[in-house]
C-alpha positions as CSV (number, residue, x, y, z in Angstrom):
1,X,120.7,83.8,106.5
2,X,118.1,82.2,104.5
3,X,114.4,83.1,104.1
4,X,112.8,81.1,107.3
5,X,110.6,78.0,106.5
6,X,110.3,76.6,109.9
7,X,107.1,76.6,112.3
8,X,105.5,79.9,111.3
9,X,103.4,79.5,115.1
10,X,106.5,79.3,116.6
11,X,107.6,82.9,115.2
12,X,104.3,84.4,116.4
13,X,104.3,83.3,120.0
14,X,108.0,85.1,120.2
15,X,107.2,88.0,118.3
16,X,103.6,88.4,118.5
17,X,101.1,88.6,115.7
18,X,102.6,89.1,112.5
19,X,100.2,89.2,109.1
20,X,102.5,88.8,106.7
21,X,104.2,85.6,108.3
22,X,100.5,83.4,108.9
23,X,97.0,84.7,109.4
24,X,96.9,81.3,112.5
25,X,97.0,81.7,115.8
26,X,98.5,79.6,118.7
27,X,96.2,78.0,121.2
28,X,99.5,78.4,123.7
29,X,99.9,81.9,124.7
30,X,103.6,80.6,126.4
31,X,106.8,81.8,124.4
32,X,108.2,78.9,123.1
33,X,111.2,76.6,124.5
34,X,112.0,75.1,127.6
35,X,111.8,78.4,129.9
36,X,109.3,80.0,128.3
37,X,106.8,80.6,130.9
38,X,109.7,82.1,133.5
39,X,111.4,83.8,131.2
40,X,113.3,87.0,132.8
41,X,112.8,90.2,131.7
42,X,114.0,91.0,128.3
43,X,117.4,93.3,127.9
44,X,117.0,96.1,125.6
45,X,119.5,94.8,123.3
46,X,116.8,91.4,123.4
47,X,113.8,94.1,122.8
48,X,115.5,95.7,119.9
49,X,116.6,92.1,118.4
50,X,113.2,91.1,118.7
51,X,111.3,94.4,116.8
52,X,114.2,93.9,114.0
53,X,113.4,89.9,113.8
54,X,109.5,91.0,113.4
55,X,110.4,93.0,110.6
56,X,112.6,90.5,109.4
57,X,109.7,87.5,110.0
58,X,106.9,89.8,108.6
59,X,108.3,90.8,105.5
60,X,109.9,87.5,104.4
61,X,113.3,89.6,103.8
62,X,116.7,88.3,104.8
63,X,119.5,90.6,107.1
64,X,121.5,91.5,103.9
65,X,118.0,92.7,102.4
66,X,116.9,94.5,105.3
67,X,120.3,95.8,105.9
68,X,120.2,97.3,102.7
69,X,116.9,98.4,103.4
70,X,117.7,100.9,106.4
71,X,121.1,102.0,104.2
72,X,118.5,103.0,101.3
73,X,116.1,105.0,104.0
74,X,118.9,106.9,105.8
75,X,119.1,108.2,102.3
76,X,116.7,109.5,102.1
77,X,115.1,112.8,104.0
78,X,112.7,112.1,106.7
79,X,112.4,110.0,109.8
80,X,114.5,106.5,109.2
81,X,111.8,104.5,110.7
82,X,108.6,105.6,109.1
83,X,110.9,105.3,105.2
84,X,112.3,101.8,106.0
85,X,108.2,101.0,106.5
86,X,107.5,102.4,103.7
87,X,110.2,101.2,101.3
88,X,109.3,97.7,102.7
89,X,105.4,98.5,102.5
90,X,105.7,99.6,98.7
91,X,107.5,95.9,97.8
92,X,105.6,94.0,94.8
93,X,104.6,91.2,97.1
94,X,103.6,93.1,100.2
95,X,101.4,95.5,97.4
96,X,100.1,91.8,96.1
97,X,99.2,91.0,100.2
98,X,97.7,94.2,101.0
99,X,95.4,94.3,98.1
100,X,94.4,90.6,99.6
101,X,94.9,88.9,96.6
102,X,97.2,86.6,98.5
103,X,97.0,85.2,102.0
104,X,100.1,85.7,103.2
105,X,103.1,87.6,102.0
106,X,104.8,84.5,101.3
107,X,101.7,83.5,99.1
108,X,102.3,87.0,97.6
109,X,106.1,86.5,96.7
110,X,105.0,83.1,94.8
111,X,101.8,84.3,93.0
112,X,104.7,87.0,91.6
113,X,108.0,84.5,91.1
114,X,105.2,82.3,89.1
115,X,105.0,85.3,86.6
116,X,100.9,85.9,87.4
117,X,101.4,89.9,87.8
118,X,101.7,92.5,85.2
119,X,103.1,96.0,86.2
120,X,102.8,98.5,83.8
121,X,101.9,96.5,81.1
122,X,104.8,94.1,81.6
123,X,105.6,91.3,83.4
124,X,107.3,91.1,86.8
125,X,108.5,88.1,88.5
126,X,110.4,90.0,91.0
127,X,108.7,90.1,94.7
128,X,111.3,92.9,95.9
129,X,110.5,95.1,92.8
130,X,109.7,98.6,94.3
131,X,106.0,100.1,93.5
132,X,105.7,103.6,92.7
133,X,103.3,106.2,92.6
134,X,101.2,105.6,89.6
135,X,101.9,102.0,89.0
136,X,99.1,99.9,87.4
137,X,99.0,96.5,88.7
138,X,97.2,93.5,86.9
139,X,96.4,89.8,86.7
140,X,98.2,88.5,83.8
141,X,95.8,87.6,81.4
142,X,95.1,83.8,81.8
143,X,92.2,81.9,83.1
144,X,94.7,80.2,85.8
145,X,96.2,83.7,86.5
146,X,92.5,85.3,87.3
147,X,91.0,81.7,89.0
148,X,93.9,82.1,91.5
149,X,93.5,85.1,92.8
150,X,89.8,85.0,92.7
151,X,90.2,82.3,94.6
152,X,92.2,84.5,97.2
153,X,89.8,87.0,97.3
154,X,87.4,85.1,98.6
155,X,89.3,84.4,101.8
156,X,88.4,86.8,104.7
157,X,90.4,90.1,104.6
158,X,92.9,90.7,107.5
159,X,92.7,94.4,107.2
160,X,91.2,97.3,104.9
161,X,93.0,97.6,101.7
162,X,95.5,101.2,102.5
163,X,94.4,104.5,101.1
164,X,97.4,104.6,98.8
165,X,96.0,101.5,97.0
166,X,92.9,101.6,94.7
167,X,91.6,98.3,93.9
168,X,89.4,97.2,90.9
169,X,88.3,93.7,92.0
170,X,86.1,93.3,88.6
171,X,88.6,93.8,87.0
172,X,91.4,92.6,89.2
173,X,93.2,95.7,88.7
174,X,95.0,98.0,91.3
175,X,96.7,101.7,90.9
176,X,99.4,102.6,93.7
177,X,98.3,106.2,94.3
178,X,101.2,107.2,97.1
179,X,103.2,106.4,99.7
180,X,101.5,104.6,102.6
181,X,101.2,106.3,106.4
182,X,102.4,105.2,109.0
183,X,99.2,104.6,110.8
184,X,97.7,102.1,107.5
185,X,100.9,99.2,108.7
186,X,98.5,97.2,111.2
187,X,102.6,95.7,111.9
188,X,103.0,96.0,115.9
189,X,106.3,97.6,116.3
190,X,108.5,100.3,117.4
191,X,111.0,101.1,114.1
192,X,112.9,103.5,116.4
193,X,114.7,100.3,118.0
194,X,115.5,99.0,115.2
195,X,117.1,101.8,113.4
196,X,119.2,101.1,116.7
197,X,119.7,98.4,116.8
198,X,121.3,98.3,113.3
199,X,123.3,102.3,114.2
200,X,126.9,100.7,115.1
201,X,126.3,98.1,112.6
202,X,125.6,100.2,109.4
């Protein structure tokens, strides 16, 4: 499936708040369609759909990506969940959003496909590229570049920048200094349910 471009208020009255998806809000606290106001209780197969489709929605990712995703975490030692939030958390354009040098993570993924970051000294255009511990991250240097993302900063944060993130916003420089925890993702969700939720699929 294709990255969603439909009604991004839509999403968030299903779902809930989501950051990375639109910093709006709905004046209509009713989930959307038809029966939305007598809506039956959820099943728990709906509840898990729904805590994978935040993911999903937040992230900007497609299935295959975030398919991929949990396949890469249950690699890796440690609880599935909290990796697959952190392997998602230490993407270039979710780095770029946290930082708040881009609205949205959307923003984020075209401030980077536009070739206006530098990682490492080079240039990355690549919004799934995977930070590391001890990445330097940059403005390119260009007066369009640095007018941008000044022009971002000056919008109102959502949240405090993580502690595994040290920003320079003089000189529009960040470090990645470690993995973030689990209680930094201001993301409402249970990852339990969708680690299975994806178990007889993966």
């Amino acid at each position: 499936m294709a990255r969603y471009r439909g009604a991004k208020l839509r999403i968030t009255r299903r779902l809930g708040d989501l950051p990375g998806l639109t910093s709006k809000t709905s004046k209509l606290t009713k989930r959307p369609g038809q029966h939305g106001a007598n809506q039956k209780k959820l099943t728990q197969y709906a509840i898990r759909l729904e805590e994978k489709q935040k993911l999903r929605f937040n992230y900007g990712i497609s299935e295959k990506q975030l398919m991929n995703y949990i396949r890469q975490a249950k690699k890796i030692k440690g609880a599935t969940g909290n990796i697959l939030l952190q392997l998602l958390e230490m993407r270039l354009d979710n780095v770029i959003f946290r930082l708040g040098m881009a609205p949205t993570i959307a923003a984020a993924r075209q401030i980077v496909t536009h070739k206006h970051i530098v990682v490492n000294g080079s240039c990355v255009s690549i919004p799934s590229y995977q930070c590391a511990p001890g990445d330097n991250i940059a403005i390119k240097d260009s007066a369009a570049s640095k007018q941008l993302v000044t022009k971002n900063l000056e919008l109102p944060a959502l949240s405090n920048i993580p502690q595994n993130l040290e920003f320079d916003k003089k000189g529009l420089s960040a470090k990645v200094l470690g993995v973030i925890d689990r209680e930094w993702i201001a993301l409402k969700l249970n990852e339990l349910f969708v680690i299975e939720y994806y178990s007889r699929k993966i």
